[in-house]
C-alpha positions in Angstrom: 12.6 1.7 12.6 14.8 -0.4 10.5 13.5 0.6 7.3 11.1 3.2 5.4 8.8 1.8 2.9 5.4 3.0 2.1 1.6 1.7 3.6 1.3 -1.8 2.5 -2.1 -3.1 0.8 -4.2 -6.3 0.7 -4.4 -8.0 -2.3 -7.3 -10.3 -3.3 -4.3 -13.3 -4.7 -3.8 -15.9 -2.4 -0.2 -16.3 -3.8 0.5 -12.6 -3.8 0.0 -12.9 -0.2 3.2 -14.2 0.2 4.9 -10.0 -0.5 3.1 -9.1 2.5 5.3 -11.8 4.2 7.6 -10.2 7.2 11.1 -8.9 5.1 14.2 -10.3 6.8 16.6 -7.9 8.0 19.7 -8.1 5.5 23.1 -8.2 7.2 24.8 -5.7 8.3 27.6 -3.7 6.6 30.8 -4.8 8.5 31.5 -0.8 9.5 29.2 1.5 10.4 28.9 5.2 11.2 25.3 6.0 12.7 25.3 8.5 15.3 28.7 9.1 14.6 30.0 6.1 16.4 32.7 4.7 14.5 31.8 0.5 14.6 32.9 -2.4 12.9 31.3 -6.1 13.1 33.9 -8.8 13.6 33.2 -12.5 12.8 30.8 -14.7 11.3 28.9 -17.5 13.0 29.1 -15.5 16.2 30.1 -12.1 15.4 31.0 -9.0 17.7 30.7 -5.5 17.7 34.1 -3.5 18.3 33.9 0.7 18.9 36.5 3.0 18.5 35.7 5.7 21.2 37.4 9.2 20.0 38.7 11.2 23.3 35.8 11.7 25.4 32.9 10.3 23.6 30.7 8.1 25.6 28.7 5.1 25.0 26.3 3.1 27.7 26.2 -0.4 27.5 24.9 -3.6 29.8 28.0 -4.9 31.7 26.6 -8.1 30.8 27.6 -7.6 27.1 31.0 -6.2 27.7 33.5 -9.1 25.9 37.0 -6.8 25.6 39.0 -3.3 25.9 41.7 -1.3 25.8 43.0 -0.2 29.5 42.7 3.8 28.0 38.6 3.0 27.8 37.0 4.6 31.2 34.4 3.2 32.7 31.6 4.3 35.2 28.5 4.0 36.6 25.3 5.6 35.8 23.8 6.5 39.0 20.5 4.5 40.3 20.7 2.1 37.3 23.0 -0.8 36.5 24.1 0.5 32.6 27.9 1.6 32.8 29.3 4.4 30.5 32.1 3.6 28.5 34.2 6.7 27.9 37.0 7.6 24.9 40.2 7.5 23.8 40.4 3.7 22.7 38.2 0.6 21.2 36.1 -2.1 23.2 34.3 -4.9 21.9 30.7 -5.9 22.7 28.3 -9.7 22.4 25.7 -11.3 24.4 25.2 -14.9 24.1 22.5 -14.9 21.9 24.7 -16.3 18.0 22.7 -13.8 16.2 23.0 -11.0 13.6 23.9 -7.4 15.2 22.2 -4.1 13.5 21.7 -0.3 14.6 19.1 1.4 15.0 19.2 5.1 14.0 17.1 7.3 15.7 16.8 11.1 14.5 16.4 13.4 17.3 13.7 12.8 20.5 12.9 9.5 18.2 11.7 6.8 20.3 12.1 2.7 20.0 11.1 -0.5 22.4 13.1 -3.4 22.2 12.8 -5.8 24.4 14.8 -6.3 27.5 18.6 -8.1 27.3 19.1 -7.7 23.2 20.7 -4.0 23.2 24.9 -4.0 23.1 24.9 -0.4 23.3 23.4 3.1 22.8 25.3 6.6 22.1 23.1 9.8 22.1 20.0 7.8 23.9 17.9 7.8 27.2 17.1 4.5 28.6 13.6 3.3 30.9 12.6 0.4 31.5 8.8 0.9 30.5 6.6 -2.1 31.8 5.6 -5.6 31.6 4.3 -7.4 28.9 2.4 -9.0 31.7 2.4 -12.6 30.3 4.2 -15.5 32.0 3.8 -18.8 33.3 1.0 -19.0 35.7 2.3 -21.8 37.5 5.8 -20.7 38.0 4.2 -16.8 38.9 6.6 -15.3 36.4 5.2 -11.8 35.7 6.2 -11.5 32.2 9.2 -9.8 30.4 10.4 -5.9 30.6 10.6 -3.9 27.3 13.3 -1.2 27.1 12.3 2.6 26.2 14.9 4.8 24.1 14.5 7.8 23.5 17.2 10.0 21.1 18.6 13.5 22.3 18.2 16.3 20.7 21.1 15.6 18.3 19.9 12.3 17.5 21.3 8.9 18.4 22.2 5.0 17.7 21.2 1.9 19.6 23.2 -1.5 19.1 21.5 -4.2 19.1 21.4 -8.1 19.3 19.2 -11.1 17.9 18.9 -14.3 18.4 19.1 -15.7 15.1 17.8 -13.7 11.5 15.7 -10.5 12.2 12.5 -9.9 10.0 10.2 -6.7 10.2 6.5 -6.2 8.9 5.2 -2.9 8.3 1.5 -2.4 9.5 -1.1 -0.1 8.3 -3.2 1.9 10.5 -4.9 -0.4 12.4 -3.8 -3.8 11.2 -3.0 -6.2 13.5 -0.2 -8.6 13.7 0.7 -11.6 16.4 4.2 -12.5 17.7 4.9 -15.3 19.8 6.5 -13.3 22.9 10.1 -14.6 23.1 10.5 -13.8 19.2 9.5 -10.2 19.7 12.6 -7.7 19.1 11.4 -4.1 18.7 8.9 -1.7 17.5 8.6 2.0 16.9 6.5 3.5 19.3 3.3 4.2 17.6 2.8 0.4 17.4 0.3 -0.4 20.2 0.8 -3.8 21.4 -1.8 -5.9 24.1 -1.3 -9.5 25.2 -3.3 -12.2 24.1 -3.5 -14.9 26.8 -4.3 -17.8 26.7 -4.6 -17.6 22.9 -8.4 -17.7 21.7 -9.0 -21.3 20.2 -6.0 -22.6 21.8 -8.3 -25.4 23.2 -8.5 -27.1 26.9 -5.5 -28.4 28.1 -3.1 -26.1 25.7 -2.2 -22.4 26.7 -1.1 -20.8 23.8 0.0 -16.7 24.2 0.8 -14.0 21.8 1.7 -10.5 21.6 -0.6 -8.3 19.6 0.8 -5.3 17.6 -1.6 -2.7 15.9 -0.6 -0.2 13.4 0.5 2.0 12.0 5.1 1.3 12.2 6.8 -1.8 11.9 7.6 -4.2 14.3 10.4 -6.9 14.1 10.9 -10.1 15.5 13.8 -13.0 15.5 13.8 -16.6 14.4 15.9 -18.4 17.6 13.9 -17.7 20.8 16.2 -19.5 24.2 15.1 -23.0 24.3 14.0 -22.2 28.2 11.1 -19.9 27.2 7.9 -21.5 26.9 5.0 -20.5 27.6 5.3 -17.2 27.3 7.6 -17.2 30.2 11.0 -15.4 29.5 13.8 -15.7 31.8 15.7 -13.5 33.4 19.1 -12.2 31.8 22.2 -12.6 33.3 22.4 -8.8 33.5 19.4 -8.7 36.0 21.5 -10.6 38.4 24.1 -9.6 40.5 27.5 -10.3 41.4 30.1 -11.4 38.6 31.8 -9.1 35.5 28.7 -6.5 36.1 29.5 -6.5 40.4 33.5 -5.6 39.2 32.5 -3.4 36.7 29.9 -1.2 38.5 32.3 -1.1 40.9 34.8 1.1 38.9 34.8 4.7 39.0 35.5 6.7 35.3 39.0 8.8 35.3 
């Protein structure tokens, strides 16, 4: 997923335990090329990603993470679904209110990825489903849980943008070795990872609800360091992109020329 090293191993030293700790995620190179999608990162403390479109290349992106354009970019709808195509010449920029680190994620052809839901900027060269529920949430407020994103590259392979909240760190997993992540730091994972609620965590004792998201090997999994100080509990809210009128109501609302 967001990088390629080989099986990992146990070792019997308690300090050497600390090389099986999660690898962060170093930043990005301020242009990239993947997919062939020309994009540059802008900024520092709250960077953005700009796009130069070449005549009728297309991207898909959440209206919600829209930030600028140039009037020459067209945009559209994608019927039955509330993503809107972005179509070349020209540039447009792209953010979401999360003051985190922005990465790609290559994917060679019919290569599949699940990130959760309100973190991508973009995709070029990728399907998008929304696959299901984690199923954990607050039982008192009756929140069903959060929605992870399935992409899935074409045939000629393709890119998806994405956002954290905060620094991004991966752990690579063996064939069947487990790993927890509290729910709302969760980011992505290649497909072969199978991941099952835990809920309440075991041991979390009376009184104290505790959950986590189990991933099992083998792939890698990757998680950020700043969930949104309104998650708790397992409960993740709603992104502004699930709601409706606004900058996504004007925006669906235009037709591509």
């Amino acid at each position: 997923m967001l990088y390629h090293r080989g099986p990992t191993t146990r070792n019997q030293s308690p300090m050497a335990e600390f090389a099986r700790l999660p690898h962060r995620m170093p930043p990005q190179p301020a242009d990239s090329g993947f997919g062939g999608l020309a994009c540059r990162i802008e900024g520092e403390a709250a960077p953005y990603l700009a796009v130069a479109l070449e005549p009728g290349q297309e991207i898909a992106f959440d209206p919600q993470a829209l930030l600028w354009r140039e009037p020459s970019v067209m945009l559209g709808r994608t019927p039955g679904s509330h993503v809107v195509m972005a179509r070349g010449p020209g540039s447009i920029g792209f953010a979401r209110a999360l003051g985190g680190m922005m990465f790609p994620i290559p994917l060679p052809p019919a290569a599949v990825v699940q990130i959760a839901q309100g973190q991508v900027l973009l995709t070029h060269g990728v399907a998008q489903a929304q696959e299901r529920s984690t199923g954990l949430g607050d039982r008192l407020s009756g929140n069903a849980g959060f929605a992870i994103d399935r992409f899935t590259a074409a045939d000629t392979g393709g890119v998806v943008w994405v956002q954290a909240r905060g620094d991004v760190f991966e752990r690579g997993l063996i064939e069947g070795e487990m790993f927890d992540i509290r729910p709302e730091a969760f980011l992505c994972k290649d497909s072969a990872v199978v991941m099952e609620s835990l809920y309440p965590l075991q041991g979390s004792g009376s009184g104290f609800e505790l959950s986590c998201l189990r991933f099992t090997g083998p792939g890698r999994v990757a998680f950020q360091t700043m969930p949104r100080a309104e998650e708790s509990g397992g409960t993740v809210q709603a992104e502004p992109s699930q709601r409706t009128g606004g900058l996504r109501a004007a925006l669906l609302g235009r037709k591509a020329g």
